[in-house]
C-alpha positions in Angstrom: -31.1 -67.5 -187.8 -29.7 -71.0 -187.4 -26.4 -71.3 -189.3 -26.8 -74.5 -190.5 -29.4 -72.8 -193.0 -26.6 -71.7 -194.9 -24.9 -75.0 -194.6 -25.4 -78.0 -197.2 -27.4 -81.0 -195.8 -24.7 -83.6 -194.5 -25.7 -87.3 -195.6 -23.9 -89.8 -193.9 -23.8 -93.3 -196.3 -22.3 -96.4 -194.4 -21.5 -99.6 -197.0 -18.8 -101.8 -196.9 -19.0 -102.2 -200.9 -16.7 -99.7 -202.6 -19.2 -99.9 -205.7 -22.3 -99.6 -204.2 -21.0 -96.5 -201.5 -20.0 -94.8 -204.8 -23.0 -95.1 -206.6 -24.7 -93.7 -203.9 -22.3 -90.7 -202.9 -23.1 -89.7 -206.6 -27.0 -89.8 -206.2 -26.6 -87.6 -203.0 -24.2 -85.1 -204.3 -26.5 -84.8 -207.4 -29.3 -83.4 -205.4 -29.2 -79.7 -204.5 -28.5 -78.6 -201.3 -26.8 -82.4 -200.3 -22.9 -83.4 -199.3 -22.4 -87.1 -199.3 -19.9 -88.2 -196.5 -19.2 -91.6 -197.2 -17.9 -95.0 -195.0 -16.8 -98.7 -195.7 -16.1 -98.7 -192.3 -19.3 -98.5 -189.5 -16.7 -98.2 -186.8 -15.3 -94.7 -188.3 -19.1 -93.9 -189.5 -20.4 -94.1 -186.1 -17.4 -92.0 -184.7 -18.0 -88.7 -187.3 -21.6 -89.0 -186.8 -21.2 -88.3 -182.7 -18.8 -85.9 -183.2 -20.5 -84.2 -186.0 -24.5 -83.4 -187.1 -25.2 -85.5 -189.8 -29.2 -84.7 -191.7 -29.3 -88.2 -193.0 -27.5 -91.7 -192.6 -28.0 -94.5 -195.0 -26.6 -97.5 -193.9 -26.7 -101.2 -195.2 -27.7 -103.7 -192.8 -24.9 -106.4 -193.6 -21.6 -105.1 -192.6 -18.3 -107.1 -191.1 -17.9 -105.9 -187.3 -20.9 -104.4 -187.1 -24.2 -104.8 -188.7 -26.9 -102.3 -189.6 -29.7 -102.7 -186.9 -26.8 -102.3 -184.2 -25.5 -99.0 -185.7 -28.6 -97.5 -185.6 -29.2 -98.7 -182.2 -25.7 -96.8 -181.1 -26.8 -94.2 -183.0 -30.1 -93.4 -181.3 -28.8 -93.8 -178.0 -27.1 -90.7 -178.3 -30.0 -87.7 -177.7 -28.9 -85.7 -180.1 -29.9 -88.0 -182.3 -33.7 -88.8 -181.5 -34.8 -86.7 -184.5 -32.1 -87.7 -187.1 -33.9 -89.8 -189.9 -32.4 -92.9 -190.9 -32.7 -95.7 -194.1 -31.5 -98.8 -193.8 -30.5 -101.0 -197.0 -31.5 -104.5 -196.8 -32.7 -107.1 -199.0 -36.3 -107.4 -199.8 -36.7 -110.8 -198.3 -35.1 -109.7 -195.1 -38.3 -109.1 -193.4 -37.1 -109.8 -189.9 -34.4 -107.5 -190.1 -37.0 -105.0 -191.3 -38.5 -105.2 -188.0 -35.8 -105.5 -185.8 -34.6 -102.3 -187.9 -37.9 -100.7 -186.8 -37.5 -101.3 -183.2 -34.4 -100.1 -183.5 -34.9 -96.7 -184.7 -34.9 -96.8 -188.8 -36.9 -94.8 -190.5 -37.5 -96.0 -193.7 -35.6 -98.9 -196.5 -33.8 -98.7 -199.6 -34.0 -102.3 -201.5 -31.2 -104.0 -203.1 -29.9 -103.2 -205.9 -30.1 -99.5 -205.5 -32.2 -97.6 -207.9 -32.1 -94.1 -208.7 -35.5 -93.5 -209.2 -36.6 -94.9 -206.0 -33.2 -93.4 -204.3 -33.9 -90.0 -204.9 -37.4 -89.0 -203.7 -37.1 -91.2 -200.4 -33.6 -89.3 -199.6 -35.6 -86.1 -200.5 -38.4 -87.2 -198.8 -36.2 -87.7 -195.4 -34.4 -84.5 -195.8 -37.9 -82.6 -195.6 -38.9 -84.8 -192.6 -35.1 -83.3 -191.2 -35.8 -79.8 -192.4 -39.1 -80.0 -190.6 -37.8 -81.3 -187.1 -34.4 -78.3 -187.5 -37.7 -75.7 -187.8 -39.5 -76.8 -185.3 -35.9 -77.3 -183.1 -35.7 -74.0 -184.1 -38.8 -72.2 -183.0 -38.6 -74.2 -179.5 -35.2 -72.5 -179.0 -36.7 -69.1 -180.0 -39.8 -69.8 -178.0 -37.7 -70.7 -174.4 -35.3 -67.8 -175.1 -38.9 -65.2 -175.1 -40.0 -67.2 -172.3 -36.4 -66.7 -170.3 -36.5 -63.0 -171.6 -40.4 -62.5 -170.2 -39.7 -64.5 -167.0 -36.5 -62.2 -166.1 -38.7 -58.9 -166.9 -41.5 -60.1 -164.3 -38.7 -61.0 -161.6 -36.9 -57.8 -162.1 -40.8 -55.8 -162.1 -41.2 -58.3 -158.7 -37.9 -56.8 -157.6 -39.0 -53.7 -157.9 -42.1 -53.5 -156.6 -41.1 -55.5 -153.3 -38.0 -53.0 -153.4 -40.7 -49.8 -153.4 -43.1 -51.8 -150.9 -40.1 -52.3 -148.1 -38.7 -48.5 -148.5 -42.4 -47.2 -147.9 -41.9 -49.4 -144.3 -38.9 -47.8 -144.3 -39.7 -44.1 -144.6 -42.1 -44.9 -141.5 -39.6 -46.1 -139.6 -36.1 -45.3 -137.9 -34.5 -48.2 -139.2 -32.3 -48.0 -142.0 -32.3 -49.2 -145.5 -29.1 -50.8 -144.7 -30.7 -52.8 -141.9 -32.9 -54.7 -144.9 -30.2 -55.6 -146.8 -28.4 -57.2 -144.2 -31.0 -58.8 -142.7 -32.0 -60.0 -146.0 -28.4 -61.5 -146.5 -28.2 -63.1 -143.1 -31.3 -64.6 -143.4 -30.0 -66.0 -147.1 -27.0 -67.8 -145.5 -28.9 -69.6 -143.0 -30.8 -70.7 -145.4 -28.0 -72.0 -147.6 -26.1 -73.1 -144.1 -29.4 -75.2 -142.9 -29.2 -77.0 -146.2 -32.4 -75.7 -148.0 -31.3 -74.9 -151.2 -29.7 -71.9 -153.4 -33.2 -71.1 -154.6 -35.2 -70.8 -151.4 -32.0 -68.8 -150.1 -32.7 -66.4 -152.8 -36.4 -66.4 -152.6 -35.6 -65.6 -148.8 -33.5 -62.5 -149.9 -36.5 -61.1 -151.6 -38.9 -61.7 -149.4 -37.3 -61.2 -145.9 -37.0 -57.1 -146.8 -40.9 -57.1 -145.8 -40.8 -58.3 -142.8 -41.8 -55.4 -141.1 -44.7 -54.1 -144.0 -47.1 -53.7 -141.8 -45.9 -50.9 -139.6 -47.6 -48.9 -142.6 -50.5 -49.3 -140.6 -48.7 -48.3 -136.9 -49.3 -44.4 -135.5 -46.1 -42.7 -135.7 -46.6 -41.2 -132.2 -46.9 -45.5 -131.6 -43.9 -46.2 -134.1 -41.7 -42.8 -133.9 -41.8 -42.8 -129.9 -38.4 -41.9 -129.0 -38.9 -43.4 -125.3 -40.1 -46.6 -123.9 -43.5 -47.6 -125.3 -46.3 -48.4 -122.7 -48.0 -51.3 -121.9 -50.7 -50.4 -124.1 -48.5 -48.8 -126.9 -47.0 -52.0 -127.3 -49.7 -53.7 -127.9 -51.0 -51.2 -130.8 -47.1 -52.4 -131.8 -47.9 -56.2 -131.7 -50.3 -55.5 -134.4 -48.0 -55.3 -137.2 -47.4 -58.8 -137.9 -51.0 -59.6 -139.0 -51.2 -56.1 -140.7 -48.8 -56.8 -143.0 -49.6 -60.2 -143.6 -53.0 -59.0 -144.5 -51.2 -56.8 -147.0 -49.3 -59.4 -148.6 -51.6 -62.8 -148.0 -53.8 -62.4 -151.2 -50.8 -61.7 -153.9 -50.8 -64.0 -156.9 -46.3 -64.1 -156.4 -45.2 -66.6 -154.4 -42.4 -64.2 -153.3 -44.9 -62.1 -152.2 -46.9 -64.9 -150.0 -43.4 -65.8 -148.8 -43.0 -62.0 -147.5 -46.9 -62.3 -145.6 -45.8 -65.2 -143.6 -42.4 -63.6 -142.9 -44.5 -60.6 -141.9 -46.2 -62.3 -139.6 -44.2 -64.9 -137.7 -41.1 -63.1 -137.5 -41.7 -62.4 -133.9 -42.7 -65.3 -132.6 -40.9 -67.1 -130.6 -39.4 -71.0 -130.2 -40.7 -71.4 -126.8 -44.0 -70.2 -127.8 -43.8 -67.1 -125.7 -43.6 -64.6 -129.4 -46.3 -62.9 -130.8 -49.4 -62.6 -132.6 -50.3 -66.1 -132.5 -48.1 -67.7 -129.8 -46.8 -70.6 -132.4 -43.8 -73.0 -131.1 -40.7 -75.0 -132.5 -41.1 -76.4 -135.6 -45.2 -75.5 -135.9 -43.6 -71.4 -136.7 -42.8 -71.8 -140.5 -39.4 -72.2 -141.3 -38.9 -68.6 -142.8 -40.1 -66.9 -139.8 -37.7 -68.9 -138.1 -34.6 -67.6 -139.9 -35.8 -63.8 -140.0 -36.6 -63.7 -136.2 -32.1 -64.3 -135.6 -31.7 -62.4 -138.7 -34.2 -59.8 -137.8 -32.9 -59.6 -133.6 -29.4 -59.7 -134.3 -29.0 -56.9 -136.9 -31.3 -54.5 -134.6 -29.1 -55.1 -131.8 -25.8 -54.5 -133.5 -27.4 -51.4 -135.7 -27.2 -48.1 -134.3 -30.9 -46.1 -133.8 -32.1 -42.8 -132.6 -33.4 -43.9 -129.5 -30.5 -46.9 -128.6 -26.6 -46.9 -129.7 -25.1 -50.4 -131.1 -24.9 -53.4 -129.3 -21.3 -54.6 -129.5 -20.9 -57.8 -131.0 -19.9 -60.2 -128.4 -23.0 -58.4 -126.3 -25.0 -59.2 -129.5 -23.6 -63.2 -129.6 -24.7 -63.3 -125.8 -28.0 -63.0 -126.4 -28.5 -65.1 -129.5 -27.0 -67.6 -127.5 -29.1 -67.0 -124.2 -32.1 -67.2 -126.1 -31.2 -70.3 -128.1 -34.3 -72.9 -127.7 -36.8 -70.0 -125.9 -36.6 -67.4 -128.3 -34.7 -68.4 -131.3 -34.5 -72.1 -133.2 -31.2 -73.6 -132.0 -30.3 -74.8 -135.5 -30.7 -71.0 -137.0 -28.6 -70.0 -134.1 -26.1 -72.5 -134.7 -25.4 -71.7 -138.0 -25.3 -68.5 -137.8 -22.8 -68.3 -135.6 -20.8 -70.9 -137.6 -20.9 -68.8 -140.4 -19.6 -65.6 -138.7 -16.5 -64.7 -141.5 -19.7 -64.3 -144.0 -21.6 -62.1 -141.6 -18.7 -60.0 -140.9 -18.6 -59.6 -144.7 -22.3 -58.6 -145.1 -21.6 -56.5 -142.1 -19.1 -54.2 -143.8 -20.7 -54.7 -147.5 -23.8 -52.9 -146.1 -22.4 -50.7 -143.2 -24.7 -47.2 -142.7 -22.8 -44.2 -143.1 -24.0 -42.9 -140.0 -23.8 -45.9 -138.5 -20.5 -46.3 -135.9 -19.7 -49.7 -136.5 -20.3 -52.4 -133.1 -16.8 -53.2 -131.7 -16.0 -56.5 -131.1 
């Protein structure tokens, strides 16, 4: 519930007459639920009304230093005041001021002299125009903080299910759990390193876990072979690209669609040598790009069945051999320019049966 419910309305009266800002303190503080907060003085007016949330400002148009129409003009140029209704005083010859008044912001008039009968049901009649825009501030406030609460419970069931859907590769597969999350987080910082934003960073961490989906659809004599695959094996291998592209492709998340083209260009290759489709430089999407050093370099430091760890400088080597023909130079780069935060994903998600590579 918003506090201010409990709060009186705050009326803000601005007159450089002592008699007349009197008269009409009293009229405000007579009706219920109103606190008059009264100014000769336009100057010290305008300064409570931007430190504080007034409901309603009446305010005469001919005051020394500065006149009605301009206070309300410096009053509406602050946002928080685009729904705060406002009457001006004037004269009821002053029709040009009227106007300018209107341009200006003002909401309705008061005429001189001040009558009660028409004071009180136009300040009444504002303070329901106020009450109406502080409930309908009110349910837009409620209404984004259901929508932020709904939005967080379809990223977290995202989470999850792209979570499930990478450990199901997993289980098929010798490589470890700890293998996705750092090559998830490498792939992150290059990201963030090549300048493309914390969001597609983070979209990246997501997605890059399902790179290798598709060896759901591999043999496990084909993906569990201990040895050297053959020539023909291999090639049963180079289908998992598009097989877990087809998996993803169709999926109404953008994370997931992120994930399909991972899934298949990860292994393709800057000189256009890679596989399945034999894309070059800049024509592989960006993404598959940044998993294919993330990807290559974690394998190669990470411990397996079949192969022990590369040690790091070994690892480096290649990446930098293969910078231009099989990897983009700039993922490369900054990779390797960023090598105290890989150490640190390094040891965050070191296996347990993993010997750490030595330097």
């Amino acid at each position: 519930m918003d506090s201010r419910e409990s709060a009186p309305m705050k009326v803000v009266v601005v007159n450089d007459t002592p008699l007349n800002l009197v008269l009409m303190g009293k009229l405000v503080d007579r009706l219920p639920g109103t606190q008059a907060h009264t100014f000769e003085r336009p100057i010290e007016a305008l300064t409570w009304c931007l430190e504080n949330e007034a409901d309603l400002i009446i305010v005469d148009y001919m005051m020394p230093a500065m006149d009605g129409v301009e206070f309300i003009r410096r009053i509406r140029a602050n946002r928080r005041a685009d729904d705060l209704p406002i009457l001006m005083v004037t004269a009821s010859h002053e029709r040009s001021v009227r106007y300018e008044a209107l341009e200006c912001g003002a909401n309705d008039f008061l005429t001189k002299p001040i009558d009660g009968h028409e004071f009180e049901p136009r300040v009444r009649n504002m303070l329901k125009l106020r009450e109406a825009h502080l409930a309908t501030r009110q349910r837009a406030e409620t209404l984004a903080e259901e929508v932020r609460k709904a939005t967080a419970e379809i990223v977290d069931r995202e989470r999850e299910t792209i979570t499930r859907l990478s450990r199901a590769a997993e289980f098929r597969d010798p490589e470890t759990g700890a293998h996705i999350q750092r090559m998830s987080h490498y792939s992150a910082l290059i990201a963030e390193r090549l300048g493309h934003g914390h969001a597609f960073a983070q979209d990246l961490l997501m997605a890059a876990p399902m790179h290798d989906v598709g060896k759901l659809g591999i043999p496990d004599t084909i993906l569990l072979k201990p040895g050297r695959l053959t020539t023909d094996e291999f090639e049963v291998m180079k289908r998992h690209p598009q097989i877990g592209y087809d998996i993803l492709k169709e999926s109404s998340s953008s994370i997931l669609r992120l994930g399909a083209t991972i899934a298949l260009t990860h292994h393709e290759k800057f000189d256009g040598s890679g596989y399945p489709r034999g894309l070059a430089g800049d024509s592989i999407p960006l993404e598959g790009r940044i998993v294919a050093v993330a990807d290559v370099f974690d394998a190669l430091t990470s411990e397996r069945p079949y192969k022990p760890a590369w040690p790091l400088a070994r690892a480096i080597g290649l990446l930098r051999e293969g910078r231009g023909s099989h990897f983009d130079p700039n993922c490369v780069d900054v990779f390797l320019q960023s090598w105290d935060e890989v150490q640190l994903i390094r040891q965050r998600f070191q296996d347990e049966h993993e010997s750490a590579a030595v330097a």
